[in-house]
MIZAVEX-359939 format. One record per residue: residue number from 1; x, y, z of N, C-alpha, C in turn. Coordinates in steps of 0.001 Angstrom, whole numbers, plus 500000, padded with zeros to 6 digits. Example, Ala and Ser with C-alpha at 12.3 -4.5 7.8 and 13.67 -1.06 7.14 Angstrom:
2
+-----+--------+---------+--------+---------+----------+--------+--------+---------+--------+
: num : n.east : n.north :   n.up : ca.east : ca.north :  ca.up : c.east : c.north :   c.up :
+-----+--------+---------+--------+---------+----------+--------+--------+---------+--------+
:   1 : 513190 :  494310 : 507800 :  512300 :   495500 : 507800 : 513200 :  496700 : 507800 :
:   2 : 512850 :  497750 : 507080 :  513670 :   498940 : 507140 : 512900 :  500030 : 507870 :
+-----+--------+---------+--------+---------+----------+--------+--------+---------+--------+
This chain:
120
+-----+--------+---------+--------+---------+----------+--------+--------+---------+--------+
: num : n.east : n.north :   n.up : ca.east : ca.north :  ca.up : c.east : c.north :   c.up :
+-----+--------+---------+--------+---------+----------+--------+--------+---------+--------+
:   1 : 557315 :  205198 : 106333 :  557908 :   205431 : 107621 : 559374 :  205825 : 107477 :
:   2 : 559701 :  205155 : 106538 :  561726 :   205646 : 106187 : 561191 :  206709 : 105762 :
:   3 : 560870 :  207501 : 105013 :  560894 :   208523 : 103867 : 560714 :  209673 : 105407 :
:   4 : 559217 :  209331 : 106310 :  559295 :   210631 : 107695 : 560434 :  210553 : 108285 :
:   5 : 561131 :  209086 : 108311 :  562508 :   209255 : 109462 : 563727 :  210414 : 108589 :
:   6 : 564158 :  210113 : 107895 :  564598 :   210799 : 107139 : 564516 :  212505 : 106745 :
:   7 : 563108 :  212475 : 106336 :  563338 :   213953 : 106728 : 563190 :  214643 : 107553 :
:   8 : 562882 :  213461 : 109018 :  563113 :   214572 : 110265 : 564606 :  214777 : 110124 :
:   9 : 564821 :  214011 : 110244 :  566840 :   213792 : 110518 : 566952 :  215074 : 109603 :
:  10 : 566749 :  215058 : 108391 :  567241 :   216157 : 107575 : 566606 :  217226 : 108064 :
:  11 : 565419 :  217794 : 108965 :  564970 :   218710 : 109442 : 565818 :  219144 : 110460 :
:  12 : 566313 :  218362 : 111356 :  566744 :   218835 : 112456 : 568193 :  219067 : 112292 :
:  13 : 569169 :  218459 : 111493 :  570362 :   218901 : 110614 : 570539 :  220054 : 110343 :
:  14 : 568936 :  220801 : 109409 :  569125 :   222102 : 108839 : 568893 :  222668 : 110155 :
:  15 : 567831 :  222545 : 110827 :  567573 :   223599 : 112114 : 568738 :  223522 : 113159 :
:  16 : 569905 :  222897 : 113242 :  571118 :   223116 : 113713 : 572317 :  223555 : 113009 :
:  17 : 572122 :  223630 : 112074 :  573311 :   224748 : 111235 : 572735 :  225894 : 111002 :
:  18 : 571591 :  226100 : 111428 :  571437 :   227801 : 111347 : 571343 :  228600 : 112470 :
:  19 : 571492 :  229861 : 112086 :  571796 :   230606 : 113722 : 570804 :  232267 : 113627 :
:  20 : 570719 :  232330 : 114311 :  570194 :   233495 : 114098 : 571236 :  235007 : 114652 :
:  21 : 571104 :  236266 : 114392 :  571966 :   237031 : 114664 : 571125 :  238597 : 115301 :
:  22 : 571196 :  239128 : 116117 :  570989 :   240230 : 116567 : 572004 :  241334 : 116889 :
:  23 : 571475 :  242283 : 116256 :  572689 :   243729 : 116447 : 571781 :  244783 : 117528 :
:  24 : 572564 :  245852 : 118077 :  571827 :   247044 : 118309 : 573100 :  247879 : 118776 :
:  25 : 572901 :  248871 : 118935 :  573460 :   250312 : 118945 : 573554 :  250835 : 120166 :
:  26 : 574106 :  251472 : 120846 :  573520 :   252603 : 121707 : 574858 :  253644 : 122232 :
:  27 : 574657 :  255195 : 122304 :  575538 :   255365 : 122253 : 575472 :  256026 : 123776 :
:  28 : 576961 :  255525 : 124750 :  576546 :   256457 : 125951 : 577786 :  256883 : 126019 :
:  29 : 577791 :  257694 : 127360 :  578942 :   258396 : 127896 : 579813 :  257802 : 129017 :
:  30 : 580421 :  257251 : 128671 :  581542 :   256595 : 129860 : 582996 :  257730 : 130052 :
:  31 : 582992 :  259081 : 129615 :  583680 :   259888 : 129971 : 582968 :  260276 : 131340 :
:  32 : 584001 :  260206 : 132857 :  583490 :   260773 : 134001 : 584069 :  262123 : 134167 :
:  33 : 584795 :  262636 : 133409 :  585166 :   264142 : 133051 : 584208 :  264838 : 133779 :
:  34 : 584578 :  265962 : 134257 :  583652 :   267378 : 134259 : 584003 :  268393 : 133645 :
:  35 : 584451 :  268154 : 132611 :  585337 :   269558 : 131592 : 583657 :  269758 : 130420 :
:  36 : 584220 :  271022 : 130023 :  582778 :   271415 : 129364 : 584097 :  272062 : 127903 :
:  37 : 583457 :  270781 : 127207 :  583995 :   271378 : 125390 : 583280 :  272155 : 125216 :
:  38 : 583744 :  273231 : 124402 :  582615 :   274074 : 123809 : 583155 :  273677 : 122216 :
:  39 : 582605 :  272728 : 121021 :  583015 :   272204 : 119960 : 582036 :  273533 : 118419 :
:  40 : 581508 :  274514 : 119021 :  581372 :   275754 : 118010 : 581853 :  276566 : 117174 :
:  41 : 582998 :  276481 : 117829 :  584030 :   277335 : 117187 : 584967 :  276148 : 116372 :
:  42 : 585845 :  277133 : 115601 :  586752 :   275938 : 114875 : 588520 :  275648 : 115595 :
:  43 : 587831 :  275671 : 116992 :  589263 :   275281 : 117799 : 589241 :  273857 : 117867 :
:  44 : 589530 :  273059 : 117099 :  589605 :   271613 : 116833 : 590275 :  271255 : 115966 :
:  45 : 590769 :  270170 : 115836 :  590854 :   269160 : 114499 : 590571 :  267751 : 114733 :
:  46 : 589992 :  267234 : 113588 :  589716 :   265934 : 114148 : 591170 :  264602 : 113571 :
:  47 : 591455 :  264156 : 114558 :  592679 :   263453 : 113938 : 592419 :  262170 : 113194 :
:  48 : 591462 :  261605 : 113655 :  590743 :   260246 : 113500 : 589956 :  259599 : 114312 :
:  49 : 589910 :  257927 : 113666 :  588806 :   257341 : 114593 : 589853 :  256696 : 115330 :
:  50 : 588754 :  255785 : 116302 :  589412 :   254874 : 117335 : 588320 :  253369 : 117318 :
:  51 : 588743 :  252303 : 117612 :  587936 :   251078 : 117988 : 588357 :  250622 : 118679 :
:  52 : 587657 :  249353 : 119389 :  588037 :   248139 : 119839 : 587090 :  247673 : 119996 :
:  53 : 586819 :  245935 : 119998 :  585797 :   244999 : 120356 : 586591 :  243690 : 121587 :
:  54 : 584920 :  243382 : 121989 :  585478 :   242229 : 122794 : 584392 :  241495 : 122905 :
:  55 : 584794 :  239970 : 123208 :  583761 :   239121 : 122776 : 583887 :  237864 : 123618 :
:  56 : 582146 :  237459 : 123991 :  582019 :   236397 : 124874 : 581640 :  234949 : 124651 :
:  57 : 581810 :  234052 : 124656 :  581267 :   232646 : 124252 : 580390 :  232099 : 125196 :
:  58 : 578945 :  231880 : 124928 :  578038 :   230903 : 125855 : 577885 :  229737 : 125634 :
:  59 : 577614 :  228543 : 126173 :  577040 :   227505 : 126057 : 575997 :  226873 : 126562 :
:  60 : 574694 :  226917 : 126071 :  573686 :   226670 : 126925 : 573422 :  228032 : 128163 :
:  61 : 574214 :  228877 : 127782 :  573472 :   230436 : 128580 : 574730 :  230372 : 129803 :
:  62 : 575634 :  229410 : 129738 :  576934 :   228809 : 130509 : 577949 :  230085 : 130242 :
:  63 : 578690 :  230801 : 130984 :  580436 :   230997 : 130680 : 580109 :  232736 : 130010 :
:  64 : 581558 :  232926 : 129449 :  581686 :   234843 : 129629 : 581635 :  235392 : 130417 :
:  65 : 581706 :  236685 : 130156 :  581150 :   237947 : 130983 : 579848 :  238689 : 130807 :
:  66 : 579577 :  239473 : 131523 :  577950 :   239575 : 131364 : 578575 :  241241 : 130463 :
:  67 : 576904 :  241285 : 129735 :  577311 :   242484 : 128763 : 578135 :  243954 : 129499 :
:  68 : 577384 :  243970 : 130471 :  578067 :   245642 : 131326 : 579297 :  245349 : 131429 :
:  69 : 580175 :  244344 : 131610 :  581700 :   244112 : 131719 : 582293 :  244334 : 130495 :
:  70 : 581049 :  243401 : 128942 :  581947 :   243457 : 128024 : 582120 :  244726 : 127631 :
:  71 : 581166 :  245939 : 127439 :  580960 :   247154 : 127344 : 582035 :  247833 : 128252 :
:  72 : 582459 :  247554 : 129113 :  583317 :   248171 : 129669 : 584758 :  248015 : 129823 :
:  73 : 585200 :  246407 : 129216 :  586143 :   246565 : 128529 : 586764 :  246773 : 127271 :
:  74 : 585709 :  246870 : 126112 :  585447 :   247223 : 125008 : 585884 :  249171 : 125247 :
:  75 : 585493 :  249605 : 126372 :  585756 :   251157 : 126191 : 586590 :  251252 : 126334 :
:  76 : 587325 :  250215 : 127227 :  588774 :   250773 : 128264 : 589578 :  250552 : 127135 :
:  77 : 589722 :  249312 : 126169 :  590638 :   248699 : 125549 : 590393 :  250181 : 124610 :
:  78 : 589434 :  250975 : 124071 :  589423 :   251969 : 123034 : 590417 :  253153 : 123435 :
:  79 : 590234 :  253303 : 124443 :  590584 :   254494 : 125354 : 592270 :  254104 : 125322 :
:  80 : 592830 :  252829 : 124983 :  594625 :   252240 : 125453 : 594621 :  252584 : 123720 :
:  81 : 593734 :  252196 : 122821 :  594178 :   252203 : 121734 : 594497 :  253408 : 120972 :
:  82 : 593813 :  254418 : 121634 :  593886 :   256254 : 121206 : 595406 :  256865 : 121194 :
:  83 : 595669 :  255949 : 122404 :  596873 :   256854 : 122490 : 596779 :  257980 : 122842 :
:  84 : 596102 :  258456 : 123566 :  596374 :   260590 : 123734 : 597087 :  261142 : 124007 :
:  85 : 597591 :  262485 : 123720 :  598068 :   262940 : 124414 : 597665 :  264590 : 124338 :
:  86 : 598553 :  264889 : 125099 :  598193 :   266533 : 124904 : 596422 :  266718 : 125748 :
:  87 : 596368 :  267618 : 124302 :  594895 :   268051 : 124712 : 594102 :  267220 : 123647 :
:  88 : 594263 :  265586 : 123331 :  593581 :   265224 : 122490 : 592340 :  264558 : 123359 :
:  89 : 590954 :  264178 : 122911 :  590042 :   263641 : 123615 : 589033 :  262547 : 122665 :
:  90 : 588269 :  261986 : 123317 :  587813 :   261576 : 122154 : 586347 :  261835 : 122379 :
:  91 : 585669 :  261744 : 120956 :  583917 :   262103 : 121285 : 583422 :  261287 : 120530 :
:  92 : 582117 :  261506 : 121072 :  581176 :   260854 : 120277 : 581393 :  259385 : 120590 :
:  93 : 581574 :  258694 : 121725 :  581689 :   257642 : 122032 : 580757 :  256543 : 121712 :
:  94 : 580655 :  255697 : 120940 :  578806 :   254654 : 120994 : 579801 :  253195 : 120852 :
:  95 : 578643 :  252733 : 121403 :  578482 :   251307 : 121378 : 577615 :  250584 : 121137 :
:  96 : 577947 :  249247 : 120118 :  576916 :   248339 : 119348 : 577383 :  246668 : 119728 :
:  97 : 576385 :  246196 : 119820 :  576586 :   245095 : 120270 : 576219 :  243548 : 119196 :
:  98 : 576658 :  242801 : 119331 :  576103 :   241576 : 118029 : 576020 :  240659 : 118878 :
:  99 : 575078 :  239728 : 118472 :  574756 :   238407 : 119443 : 574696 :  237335 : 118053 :
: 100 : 575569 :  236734 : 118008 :  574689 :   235432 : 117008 : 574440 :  234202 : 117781 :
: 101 : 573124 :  233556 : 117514 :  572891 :   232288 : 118171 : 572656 :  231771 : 117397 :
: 102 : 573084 :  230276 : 118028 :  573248 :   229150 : 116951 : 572264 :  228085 : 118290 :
: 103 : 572470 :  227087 : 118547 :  571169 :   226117 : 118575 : 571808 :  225700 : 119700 :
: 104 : 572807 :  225743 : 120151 :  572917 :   225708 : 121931 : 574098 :  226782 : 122045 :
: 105 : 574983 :  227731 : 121071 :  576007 :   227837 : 120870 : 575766 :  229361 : 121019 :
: 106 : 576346 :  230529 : 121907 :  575560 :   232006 : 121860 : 576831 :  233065 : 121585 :
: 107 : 577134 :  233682 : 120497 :  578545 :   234279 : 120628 : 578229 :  235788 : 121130 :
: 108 : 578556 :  236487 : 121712 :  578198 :   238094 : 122095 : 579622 :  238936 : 121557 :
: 109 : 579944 :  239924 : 120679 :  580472 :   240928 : 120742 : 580121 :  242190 : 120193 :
: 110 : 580950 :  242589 : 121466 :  580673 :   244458 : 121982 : 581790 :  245379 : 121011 :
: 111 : 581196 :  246277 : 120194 :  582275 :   247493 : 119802 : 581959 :  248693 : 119918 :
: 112 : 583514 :  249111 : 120246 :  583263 :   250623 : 120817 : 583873 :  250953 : 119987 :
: 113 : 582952 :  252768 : 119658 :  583941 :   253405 : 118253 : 584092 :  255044 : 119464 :
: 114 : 584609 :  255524 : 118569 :  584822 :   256839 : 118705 : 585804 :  258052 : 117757 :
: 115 : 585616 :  258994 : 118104 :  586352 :   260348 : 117189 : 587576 :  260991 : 117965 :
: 116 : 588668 :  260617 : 117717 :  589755 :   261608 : 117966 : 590110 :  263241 : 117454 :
: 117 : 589872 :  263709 : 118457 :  590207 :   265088 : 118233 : 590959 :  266244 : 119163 :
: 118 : 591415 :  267265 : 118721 :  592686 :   267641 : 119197 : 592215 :  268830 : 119406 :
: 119 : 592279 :  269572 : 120420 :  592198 :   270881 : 120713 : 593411 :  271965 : 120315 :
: 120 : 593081 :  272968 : 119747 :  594361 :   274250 : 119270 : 594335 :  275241 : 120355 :
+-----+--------+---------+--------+---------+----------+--------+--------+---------+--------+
């Protein structure tokens, strides 16, 4: 009877220090622009990238922001970090998201990437 108490205790120990983790991708368009690039020709340069992330804490499914907020300040904060100016823009906008859960404990963060580039 000690030897089952025991390794429940030690069962349920391990099954609370582990967490599990989920990623996914998706890339959309949060430019509300109506300008039409035409990117065929070699009137470009690309200057670099851009990021930012942002991230939510749950407890018991408790507290944060819900994903469409974090996604949307994840873009805005990308969009302050570019810096533009001129005729620079950025493309290729995507966003990926990570969830790790732990055993009542749920962390969510959102990153936004993108391509800086400069029109001639």
């Amino acid at each position: 009877m000690k030897k089952l108490l025991s390794f429940l205790v030690a069962s349920i120990c391990l099954m609370a220090m582990t967490g599990c983790g989920i990623s996914s991708q998706m890339t959309i368009n949060e430019n509300q622009n109506q300008t039409q690039v035409v990117l065929s020709q070699n009137n470009y340069e690309v200057i670099g990238s851009v990021s930012a992330s942002q991230s939510a804490s749950y407890v018991l499914g408790i507290g944060g922001l819900s994903k469409k907020a974090l996604e949307s300040n994840a873009m805005a904060e990308m969009y302050e970090n570019a810096h533009l100016t001129g005729s620079q823009a950025i493309v290729n906008p995507s966003v990926s998201t990570s969830v790790e859960e732990y055993l009542v404990f749920t962390r969510v963060t959102v990153f936004a990437r993108g391509t800086i580039v400069e029109f001639k």
